[in-house]
C-alpha positions as CSV (number, residue, x, y, z in Angstrom):
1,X,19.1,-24.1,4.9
2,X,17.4,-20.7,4.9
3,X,16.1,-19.5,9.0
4,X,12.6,-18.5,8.1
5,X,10.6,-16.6,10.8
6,X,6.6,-16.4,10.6
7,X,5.1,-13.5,11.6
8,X,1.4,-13.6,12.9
9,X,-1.2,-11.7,14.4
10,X,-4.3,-14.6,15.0
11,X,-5.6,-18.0,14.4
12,X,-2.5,-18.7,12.4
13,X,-4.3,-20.7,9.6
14,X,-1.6,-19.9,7.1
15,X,1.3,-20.5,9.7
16,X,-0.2,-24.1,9.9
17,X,-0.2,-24.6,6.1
18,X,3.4,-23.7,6.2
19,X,4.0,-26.0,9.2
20,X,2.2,-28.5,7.2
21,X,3.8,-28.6,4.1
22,X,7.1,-28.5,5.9
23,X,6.2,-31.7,8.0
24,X,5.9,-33.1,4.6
25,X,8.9,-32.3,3.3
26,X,7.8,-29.6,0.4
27,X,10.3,-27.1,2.2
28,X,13.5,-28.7,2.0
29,X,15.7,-25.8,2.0
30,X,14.5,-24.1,4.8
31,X,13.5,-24.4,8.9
32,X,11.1,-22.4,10.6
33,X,13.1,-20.8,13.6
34,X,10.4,-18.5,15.0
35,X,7.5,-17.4,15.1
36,X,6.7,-13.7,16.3
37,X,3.0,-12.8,17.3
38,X,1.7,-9.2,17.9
39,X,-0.4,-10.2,20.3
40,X,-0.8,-12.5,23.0
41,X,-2.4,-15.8,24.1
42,X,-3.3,-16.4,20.0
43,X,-3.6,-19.7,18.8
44,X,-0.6,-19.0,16.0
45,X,1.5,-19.3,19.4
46,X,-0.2,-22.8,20.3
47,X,0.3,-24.5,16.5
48,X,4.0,-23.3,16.8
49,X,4.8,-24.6,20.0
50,X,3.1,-27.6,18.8
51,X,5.4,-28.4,15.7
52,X,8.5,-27.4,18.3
53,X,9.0,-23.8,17.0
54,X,10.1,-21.3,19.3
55,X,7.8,-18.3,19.7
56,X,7.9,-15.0,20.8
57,X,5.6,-11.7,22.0
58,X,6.2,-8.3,20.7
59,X,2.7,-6.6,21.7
60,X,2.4,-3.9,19.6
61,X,-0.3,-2.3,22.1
62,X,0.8,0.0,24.2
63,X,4.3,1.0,22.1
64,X,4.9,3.7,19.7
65,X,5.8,2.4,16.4
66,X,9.4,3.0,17.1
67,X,9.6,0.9,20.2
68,X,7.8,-1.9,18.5
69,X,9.9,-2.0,15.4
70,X,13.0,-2.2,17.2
71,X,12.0,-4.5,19.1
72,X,11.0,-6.2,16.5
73,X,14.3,-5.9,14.5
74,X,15.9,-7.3,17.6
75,X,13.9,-10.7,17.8
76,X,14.5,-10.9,14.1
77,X,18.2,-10.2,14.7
78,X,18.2,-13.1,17.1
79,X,17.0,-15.6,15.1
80,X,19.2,-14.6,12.1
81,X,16.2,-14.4,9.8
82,X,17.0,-15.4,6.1
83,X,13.2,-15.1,5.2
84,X,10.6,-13.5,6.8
85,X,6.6,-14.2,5.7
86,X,4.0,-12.4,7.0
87,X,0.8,-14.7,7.8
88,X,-2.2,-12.6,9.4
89,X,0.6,-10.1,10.6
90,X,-1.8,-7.5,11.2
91,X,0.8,-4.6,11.6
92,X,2.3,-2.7,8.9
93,X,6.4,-2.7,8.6
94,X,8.5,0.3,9.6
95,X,10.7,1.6,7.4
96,X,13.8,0.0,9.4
97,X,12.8,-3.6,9.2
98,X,11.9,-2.9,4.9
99,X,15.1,-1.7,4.9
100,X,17.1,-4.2,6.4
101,X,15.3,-7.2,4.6
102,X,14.7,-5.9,1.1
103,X,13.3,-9.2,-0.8
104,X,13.5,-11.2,2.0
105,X,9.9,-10.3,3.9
106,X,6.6,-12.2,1.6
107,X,3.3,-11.3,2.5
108,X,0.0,-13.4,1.5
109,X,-2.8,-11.2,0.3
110,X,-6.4,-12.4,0.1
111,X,-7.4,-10.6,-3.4
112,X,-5.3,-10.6,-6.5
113,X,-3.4,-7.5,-6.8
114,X,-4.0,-5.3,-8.0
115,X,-7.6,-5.5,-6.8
116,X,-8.8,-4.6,-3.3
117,X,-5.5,-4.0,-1.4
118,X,-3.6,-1.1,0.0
119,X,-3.5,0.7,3.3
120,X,-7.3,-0.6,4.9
121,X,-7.9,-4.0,3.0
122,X,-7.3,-6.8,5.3
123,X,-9.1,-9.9,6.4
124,X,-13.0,-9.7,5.8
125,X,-12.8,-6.4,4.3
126,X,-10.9,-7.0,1.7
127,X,-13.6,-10.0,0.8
128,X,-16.7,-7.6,1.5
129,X,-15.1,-4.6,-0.7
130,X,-15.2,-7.8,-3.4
131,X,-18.7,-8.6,-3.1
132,X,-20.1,-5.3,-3.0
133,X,-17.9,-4.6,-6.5
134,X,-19.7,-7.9,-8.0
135,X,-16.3,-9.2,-8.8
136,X,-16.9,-13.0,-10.3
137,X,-13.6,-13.8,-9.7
138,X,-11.0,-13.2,-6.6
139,X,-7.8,-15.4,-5.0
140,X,-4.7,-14.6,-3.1
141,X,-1.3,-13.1,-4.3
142,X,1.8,-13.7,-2.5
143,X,4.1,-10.3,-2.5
144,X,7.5,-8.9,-1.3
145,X,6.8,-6.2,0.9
146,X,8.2,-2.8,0.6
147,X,7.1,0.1,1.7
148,X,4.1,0.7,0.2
149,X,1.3,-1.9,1.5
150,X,0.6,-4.5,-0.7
151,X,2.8,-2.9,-3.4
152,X,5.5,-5.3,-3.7
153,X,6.9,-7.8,-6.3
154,X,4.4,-10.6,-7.0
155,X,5.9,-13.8,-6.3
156,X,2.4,-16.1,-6.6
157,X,-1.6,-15.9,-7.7
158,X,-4.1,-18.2,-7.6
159,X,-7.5,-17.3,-8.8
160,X,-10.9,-18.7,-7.2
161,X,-14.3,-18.3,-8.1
162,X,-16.7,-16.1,-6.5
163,X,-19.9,-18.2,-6.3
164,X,-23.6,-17.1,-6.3
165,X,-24.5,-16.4,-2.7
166,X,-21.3,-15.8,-1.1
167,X,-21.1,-14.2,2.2
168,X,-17.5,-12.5,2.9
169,X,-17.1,-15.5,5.3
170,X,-17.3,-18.1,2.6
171,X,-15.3,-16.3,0.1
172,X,-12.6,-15.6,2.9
173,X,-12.9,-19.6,3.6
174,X,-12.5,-21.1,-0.2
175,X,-9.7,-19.0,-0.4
176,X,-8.3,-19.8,1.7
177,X,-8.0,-23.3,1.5
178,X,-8.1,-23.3,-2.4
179,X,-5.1,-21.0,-2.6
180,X,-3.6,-19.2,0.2
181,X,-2.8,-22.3,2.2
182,X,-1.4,-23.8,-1.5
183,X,0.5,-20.7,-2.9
184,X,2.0,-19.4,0.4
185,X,4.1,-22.8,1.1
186,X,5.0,-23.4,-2.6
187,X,6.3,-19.4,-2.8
188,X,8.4,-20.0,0.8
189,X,9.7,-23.6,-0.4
190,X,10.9,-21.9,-4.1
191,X,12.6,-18.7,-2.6
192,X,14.4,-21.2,-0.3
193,X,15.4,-23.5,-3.3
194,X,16.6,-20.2,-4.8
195,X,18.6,-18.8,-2.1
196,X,19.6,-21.8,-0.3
């Protein structure tokens, strides 16, 4: 059985998918141990307690970048992470924790990568760079992360339609639940099948 910590920065819509799926038994091979937020008082922090996870703080305001990555290599330390996925973790790795994890940390991207990602494209802007390029089709990749953003291994895609009309909001909404909340699960459950 594979530790798998979540990190998370928000809502923690993907977290819940993972939750989800493992409540029904699609993630045999591994057990969500923790789940590490950037910031405080998020509701990420309420659907973990929620499904018994333990949770923890590392508030990236207010630390250098060193501080907060040891800290955060500590925490992950702790909880002897096998896998670590990154759902709405709106911080970019350090060097340290890329190095100590190498194919063990999977991100879930809102675009297909190539296409609108890299250093600057996260949540809605990623959706409004799509739009504005008149793209007819977009989805969500899941990726190892290294140390270039977004420029890891592709594990999973899943392509959705772009429809007539779309604001960034509805586009970030259908894909989320037509593929992020479908890939992200299926990606964790088959590394841990693999690894277990």
């Amino acid at each position: 059985m594979l530790n798998i910590v979540v990190l998370v920065s928000g809502g923690g819509t993907n977290l819940q998918a993972l939750l989800d799926a493992k409540a029904a038994g699609k993630i045999p091979n591994g057990e969500f141990v923790k789940v590490i937020s950037s910031k405080d008082g998020v509701y990420a922090l309420e659907r973990a307690k929620n499904s018994g996870v333990a949770t923890a703080v590392i508030e990236r305001k207010g630390k250098t970048a060193e501080e907060f990555e040891n800290a955060l290599l500590a925490e992950l330390e702790a909880s002897k992470a096998d896998l670590i996925v990154l759902a709405g973790f709106m911080t970019i790795l350090g060097e340290k924790v890329i190095e100590k994890y190498p194919e063990k940390i999977v991100n879930v991207h809102p675009a297909l990568i190539p296409s609108f990602c890299g250093k600057g494209f996260y949540g809605l802007k990623v959706h409004e760079a799509a739009l504005e390029y008149g793209v007819k089709v977009s989805g969500a990749t899941v990726h190892f992360v290294n140390e270039i953003p977004d420029g890891g291994r592709i594990i999973a895609q899943k392509a959705v339609d772009v429809l007539e009309g779309d604001t960034p909001e509805t586009l970030q909404k259908r894909i989320m639940e037509q593929a992020e909340w479908k890939i992200l699960p299926e990606a964790v459950a088959k590394l841990c099948d693999e690894r277990k």
